[in-house]
N, C-alpha and C positions, 0 to 999 in steps of 0.2 A: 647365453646360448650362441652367440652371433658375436665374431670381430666385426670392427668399422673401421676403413681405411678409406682416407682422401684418394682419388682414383687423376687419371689423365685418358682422354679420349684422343687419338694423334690419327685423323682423316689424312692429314698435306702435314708436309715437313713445317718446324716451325708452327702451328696451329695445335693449341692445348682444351681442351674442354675440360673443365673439373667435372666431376662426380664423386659421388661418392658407393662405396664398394664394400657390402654385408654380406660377410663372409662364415660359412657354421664353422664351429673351432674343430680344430683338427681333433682334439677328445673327443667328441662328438659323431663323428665320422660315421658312426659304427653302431650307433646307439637308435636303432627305429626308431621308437617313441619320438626321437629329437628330430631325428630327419623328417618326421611325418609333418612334426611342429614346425619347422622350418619350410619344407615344401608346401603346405598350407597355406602358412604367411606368403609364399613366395605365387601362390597360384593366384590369389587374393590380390594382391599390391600391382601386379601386371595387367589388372582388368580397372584400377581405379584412374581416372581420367579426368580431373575436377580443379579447378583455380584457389580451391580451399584443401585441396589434399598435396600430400607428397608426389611428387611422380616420379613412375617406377619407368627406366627405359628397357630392361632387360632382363629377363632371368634365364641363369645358365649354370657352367660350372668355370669354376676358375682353378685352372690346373686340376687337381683331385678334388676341389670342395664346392659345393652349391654355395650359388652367388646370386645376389641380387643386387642390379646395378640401379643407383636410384638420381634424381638431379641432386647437387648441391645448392644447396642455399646460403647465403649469407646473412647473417642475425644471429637471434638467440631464442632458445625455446622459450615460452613465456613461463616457467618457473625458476630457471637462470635470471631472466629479465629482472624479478619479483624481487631475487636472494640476492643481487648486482646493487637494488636499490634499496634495500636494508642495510647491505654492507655500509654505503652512504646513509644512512639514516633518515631517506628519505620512502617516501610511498608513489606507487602508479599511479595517475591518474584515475579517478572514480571513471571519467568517460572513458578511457583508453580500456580500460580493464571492461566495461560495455560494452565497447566496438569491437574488441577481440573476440568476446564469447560469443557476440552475435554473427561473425563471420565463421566463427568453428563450429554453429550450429548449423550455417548451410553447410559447411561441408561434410560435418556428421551425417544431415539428413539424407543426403546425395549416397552415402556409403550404405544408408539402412536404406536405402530404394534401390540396389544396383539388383537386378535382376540375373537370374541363370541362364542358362542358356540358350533354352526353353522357355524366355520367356517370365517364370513362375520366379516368384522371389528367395533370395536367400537368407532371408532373415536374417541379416548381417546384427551381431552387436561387437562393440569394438572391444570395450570389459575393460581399457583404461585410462579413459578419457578423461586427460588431468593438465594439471599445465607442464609439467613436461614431454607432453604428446602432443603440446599445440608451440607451433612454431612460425615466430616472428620475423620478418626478413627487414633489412635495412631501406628497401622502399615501399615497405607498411603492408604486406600482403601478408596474411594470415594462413597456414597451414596445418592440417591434422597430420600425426605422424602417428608411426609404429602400433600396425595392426598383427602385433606378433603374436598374442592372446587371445585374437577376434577370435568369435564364433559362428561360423553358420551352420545352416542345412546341410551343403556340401563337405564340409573338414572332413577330414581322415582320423585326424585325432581326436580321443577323446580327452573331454573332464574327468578324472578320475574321481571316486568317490570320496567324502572326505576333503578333497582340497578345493579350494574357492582361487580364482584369479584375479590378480586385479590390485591397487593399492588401498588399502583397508579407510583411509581416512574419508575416500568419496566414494565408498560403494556403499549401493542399494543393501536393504533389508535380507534381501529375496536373496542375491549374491552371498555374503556373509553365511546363509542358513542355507547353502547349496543346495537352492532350491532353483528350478528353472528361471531363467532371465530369458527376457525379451529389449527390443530398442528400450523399453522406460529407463532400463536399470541404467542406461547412458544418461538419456534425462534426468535423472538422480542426479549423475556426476557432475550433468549440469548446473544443475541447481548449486550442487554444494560450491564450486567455482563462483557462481553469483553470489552466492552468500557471502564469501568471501571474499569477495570485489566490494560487497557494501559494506562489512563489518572491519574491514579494512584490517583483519587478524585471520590467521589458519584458523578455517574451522576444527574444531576438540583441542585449541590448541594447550599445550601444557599435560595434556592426556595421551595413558597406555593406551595399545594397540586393543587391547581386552576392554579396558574401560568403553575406548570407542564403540567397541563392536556392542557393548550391552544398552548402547544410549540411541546406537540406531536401531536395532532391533526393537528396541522400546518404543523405539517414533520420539523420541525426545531432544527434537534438534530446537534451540531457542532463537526466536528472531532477529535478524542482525541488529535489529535498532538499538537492543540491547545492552550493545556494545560499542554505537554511533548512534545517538539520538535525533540525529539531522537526517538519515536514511529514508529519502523519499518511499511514501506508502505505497505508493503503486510499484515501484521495484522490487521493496520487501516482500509484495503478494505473488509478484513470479517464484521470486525464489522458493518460498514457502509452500507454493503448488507443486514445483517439482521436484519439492523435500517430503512430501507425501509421503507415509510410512505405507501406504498400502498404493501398487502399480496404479490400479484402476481411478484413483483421485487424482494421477499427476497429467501430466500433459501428453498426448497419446502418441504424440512425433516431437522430431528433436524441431523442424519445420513451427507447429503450433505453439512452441516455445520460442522459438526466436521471434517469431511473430508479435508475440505480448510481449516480449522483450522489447523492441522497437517501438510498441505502442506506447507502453511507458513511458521511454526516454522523452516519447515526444512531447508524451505529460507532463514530463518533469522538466522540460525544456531541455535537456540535453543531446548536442548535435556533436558529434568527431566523422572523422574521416580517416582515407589513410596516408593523406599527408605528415597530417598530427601525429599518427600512431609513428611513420617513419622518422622523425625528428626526436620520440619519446627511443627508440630504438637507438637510432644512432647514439645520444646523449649515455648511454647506458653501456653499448655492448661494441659502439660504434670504435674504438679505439683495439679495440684488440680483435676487429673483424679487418680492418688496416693494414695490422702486425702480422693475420695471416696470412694476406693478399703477397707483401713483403716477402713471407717467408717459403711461400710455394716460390713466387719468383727466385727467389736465392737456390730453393732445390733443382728447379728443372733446368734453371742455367748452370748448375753442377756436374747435370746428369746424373745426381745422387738417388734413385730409385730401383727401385727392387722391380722385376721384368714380372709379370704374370702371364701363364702362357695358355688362354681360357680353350678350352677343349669344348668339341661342340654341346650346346646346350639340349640337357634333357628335359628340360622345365619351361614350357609354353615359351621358347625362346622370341624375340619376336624381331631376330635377325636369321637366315640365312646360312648356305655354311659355314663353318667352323674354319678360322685359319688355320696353320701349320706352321712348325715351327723352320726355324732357319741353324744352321752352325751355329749360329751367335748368339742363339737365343734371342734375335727379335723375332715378331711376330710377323706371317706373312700371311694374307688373307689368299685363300682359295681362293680359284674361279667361281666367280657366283653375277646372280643378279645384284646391280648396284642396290644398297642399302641406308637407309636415313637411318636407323640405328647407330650410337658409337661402337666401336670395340673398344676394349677395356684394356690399355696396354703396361699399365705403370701404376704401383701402388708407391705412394709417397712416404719414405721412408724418415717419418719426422716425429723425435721424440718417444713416447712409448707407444705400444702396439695401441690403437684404439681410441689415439688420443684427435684424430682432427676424425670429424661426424657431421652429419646432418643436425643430431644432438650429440649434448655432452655423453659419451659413455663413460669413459676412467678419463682418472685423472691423478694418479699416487706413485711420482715417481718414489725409486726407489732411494737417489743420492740427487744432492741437490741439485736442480732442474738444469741443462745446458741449454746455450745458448738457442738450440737447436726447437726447444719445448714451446710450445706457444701459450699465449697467456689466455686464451680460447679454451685453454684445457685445464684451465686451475680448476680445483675443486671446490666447489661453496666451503668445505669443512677449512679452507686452510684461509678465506678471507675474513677479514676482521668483520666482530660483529654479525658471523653469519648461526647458522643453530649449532648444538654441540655437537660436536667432533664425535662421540664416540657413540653407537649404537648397540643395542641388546637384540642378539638374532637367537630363538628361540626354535628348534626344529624337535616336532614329536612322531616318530613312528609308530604305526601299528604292523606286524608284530613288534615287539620289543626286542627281540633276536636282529631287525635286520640291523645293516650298514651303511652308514651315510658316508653321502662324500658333495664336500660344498668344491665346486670348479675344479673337478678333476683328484681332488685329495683325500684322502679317508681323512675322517677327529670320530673319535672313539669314544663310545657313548651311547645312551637311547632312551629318552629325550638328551637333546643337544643343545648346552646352554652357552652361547660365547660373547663377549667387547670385541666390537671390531668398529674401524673409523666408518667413518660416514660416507658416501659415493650415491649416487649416483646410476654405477653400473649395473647390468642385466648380469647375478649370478647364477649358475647350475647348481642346482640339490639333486642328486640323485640316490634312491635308497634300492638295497637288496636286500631278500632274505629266501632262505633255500625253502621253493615250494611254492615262490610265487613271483608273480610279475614283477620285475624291474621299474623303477616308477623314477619320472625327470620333470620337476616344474623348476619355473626362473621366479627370481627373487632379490627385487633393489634392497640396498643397506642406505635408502635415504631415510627412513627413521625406524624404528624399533617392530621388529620382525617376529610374529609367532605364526607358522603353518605348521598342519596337522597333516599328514599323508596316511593313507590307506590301503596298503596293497593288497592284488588282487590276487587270490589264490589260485595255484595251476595244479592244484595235485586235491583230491579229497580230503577232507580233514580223519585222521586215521580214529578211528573208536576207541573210547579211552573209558574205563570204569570206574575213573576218583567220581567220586560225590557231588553233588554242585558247592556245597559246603564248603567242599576243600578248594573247587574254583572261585566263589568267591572270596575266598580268604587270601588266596592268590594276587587275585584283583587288587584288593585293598592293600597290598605291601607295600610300599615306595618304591618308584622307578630306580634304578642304579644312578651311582655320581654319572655326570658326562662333565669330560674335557676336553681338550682340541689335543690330538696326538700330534699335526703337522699344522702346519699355518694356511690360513683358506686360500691367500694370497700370494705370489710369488714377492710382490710389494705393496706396502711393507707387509712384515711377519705378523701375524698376529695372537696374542698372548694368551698364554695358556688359561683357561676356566680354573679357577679349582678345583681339587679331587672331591673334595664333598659338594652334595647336591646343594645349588644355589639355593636362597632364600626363595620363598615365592612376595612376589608385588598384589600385596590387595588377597583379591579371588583368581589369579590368571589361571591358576592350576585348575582350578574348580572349573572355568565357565570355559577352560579348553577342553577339557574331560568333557562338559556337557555339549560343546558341539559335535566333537569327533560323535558320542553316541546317537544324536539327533541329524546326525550327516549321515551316518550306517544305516538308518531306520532302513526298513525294505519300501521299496517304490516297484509301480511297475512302470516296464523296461518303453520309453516313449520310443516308436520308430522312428518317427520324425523328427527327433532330440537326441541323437544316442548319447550327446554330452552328458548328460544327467543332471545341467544345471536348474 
């Protein structure tokens, strides 16, 4: 949904402030639904204020596009960190992987307390609370990231029916069965995170996305000892609390789980800090955070950067007026009251679009990388040793008439079955079909992808006298082949599906059938939720 581009703040001549600058894509422009999701994020991130969150310094527009200007960090997200230390074949430390999750549980807890404005709470839940939403810095501080998915009280957007957010491998029961979520379904993720700090493996690892989904719904998570028979007991009992298959038995704040967290460790004698955590950082990410330092240097003593010329902000700006432009296209700040905000003058024109971030977004160039490319923007798929390369992305629409289009493309088909490499990045699915709502959710290809969408009808369903006989027989016919007509990706291309309908894996056909119908059921309409989760 959102570019990411390294930014420069220029206050006095000579004076650079990095940032970093998320920007909605120019596809997107146009498309409510996306904007609504983007202004959300963007209303959201300008009020969070916390030493375990990202901080947001601005939101506006840059040139024609909504922007949010956010700090840069230096490090690595902690699922980068993980895949960095596989590649070496080596593992995080069991403490460090502790002291991480317990600093990204205050700053979860902090995000499920921020209050309205009024006051009254917003029931914030973040919905993807994983290790690549938690981010490492090179002097050991701990941050949550990208509340693009959150939900609260206040959004504008909704959950549509039918589609669940969130990455399938750490979500809650209740999520999966788009069913309402509250903070636990975070503590869920929590859990799963701890599990897998003790079990010292991906939890479900080796398993489909469908197998996953029927072993959590099941409540059927097995305890990490299982996997590591040295797994102090009192650790295994957090996790396993906040693996609860039902909310009301897990830990009721992300707070009373850090809490037993900490109590543990103390049990188990385990002590870290964030000296320790910055030294496990540097050793790992420390070299190609260096390379980028270098290589911003080399740009801005070029003067090789693209101008952006930000128009004033429509979105809780929380700078002042708007500069104006000049002949030359620099930036000239209006009369105004002096402001402690940066302006956003310069996007750093390094490599492919989206490659320097807060986190890793792309990473796929299209010919072999130039000098120019930083080694901050490789992709886990392309290091040795890291998971396979290639991914199964799996999209079913209801109606079966609409049209999908992954990041901007039509591929021709309904259900959509395609290989495409591996990343990292936040992709756009967007589906049409005549007579009803337009529908846009985001979607990583870090491992193997099935959503189910649901559109919502704008027109009556017209009276029709076949039989139900002849509709269910309807029903029961095989979907059509799908193939990719165009490539999802500008880089690289990606290969066509075959014209016949793929094999199905296991039951995935079966037990995605049976969510889409078990997502449809009728509910009634919560005011207080209009997400429908």
């Amino acid at each position: 949904m959102a570019e990411v581009f390294l930014a420069t703040a220029d206050h006095t001549p000579g004076f650079h402030k990095l940032l970093v600058l998320k920007l909605l894509r120019e596809s997107l422009a146009e498309d409510p639904h996306a904007v609504t999701m983007f202004l959300d994020e963007a209303r959201l991130a300008a009020r969070l204020n916390h030493r375990n969150v990202v901080q947001t310094y601005e939101v506006g527009r840059a040139d024609t596009r909504y922007a949010i200007v956010m700090e840069y960090l230096e490090g690595a997200s902690w699922g980068r960190l993980r895949r960095l230390a596989e590649r070496d074949e080596r593992k995080l430390p069991l403490a460090a992987g502790l002291h991480v999750l317990s600093e990204a549980l205050t700053g979860l807890h902090y995000a499920h307390e921020l209050p309205d404005y009024d006051g009254s709470s917003l029931d914030l839940v973040h919905r993807d609370f994983t290790p690549n939403n938690i981010y490492l810095t090179l002097d050991g501080q701990v941050k949550v990231l990208d509340f693009g998915i959150a939900k609260t009280r206040a959004n504008v957007s909704e959950t549509r029916t039918g589609v669940f957010k969130g990455t399938v491998r750490y979500m809650a029961p209740e999520a999966l069965l788009a069913e309402r979520v509250d903070r636990r379904a975070d503590v869920y993720m929590a859990g799963a995170m701890l599990w897998e700090v003790l079990a010292g493996q991906r939890m479900w690892a080796g398993k489909e996305d469908a197998a996953i989904m029927h072993s959590t719904v099941a409540g059927a998570v097995p305890p990490p000892s299982r996997f590591d028979p040295k797994v102090p007991s009192v650790l295994e009992a957090v996790a396993l609390k906040a693996l609860e298959r039902e909310p009301a038995a897990r830990f009721a704040t992300a707070l009373e789980m850090r809490d037993a967290l900490r109590r543990a460790m103390d049990e188990a004698g385990i002590a870290y800090g964030t000296d320790q955590l910055a030294a496990v950082v540097d050793e790992h990410a420390g070299e190609s955070c260096r390379g980028l330092r270098e290589q911003v240097a080399r740009e801005l003593a070029s003067g090789d950067v693209a101008l952006v010329d930000r128009t004033s902000p429509s979105v809780a700006s929380l700078e002042a007026p708007a500069p104006t432009t000049t002949g030359t296209g620099s930036i000239t700040p209006a009369p105004a009251a002096p402001s402690r905000a940066p302006r956003v003058i310069a996007a750093v024109a390094i490599g492919v679009v989206a490659a320097l971030a807060v986190w890793v977004v792309s990473s796929r160039p299209a010919e072999p990388a130039p000098a120019a490319v930083l080694p901050v923007a490789q992709s886990a798929s392309s290091a040795p040793g890291a998971l396979p390369e290639r991914v199964t992305v799996r999209i079913a629409v209801e109606p079966l008439d609409a049209r999908i289009e992954i990041d901007g493309r039509a591929v021709e088909g309904n259900p959509v079955e395609l290989r495409t490499e591996r990343d990292d990045a936040s992709h756009v699915v967007r589906a049409r079909a005549p007579g009803h709502e337009p529908q846009t959710i985001e979607v990583r290809f870090d491992r193997d992808v099935h959503a189910a969408m649901t559109l919502t009808r704008t027109q009556p369903r017209a009276s029709s006298s076949r039989p139900a006989s002849s509709s269910r027989r309807r029903a029961a016919s095989p979907p059509p082949a799908a193939h990719v007509a165009a490539s999802v990706a500008s880089e690289p291309a990606l290969p066509a599906a075959p014209a016949t309908t793929p094999e199905p894996v296991g039951d995935d056909h079966d037990f995605d059938r049976s969510l889409a119908r078990r997502a449809r059921a009728p509910r009634p309409i919560d005011t207080e939720d209009p997400f429908g989760d």
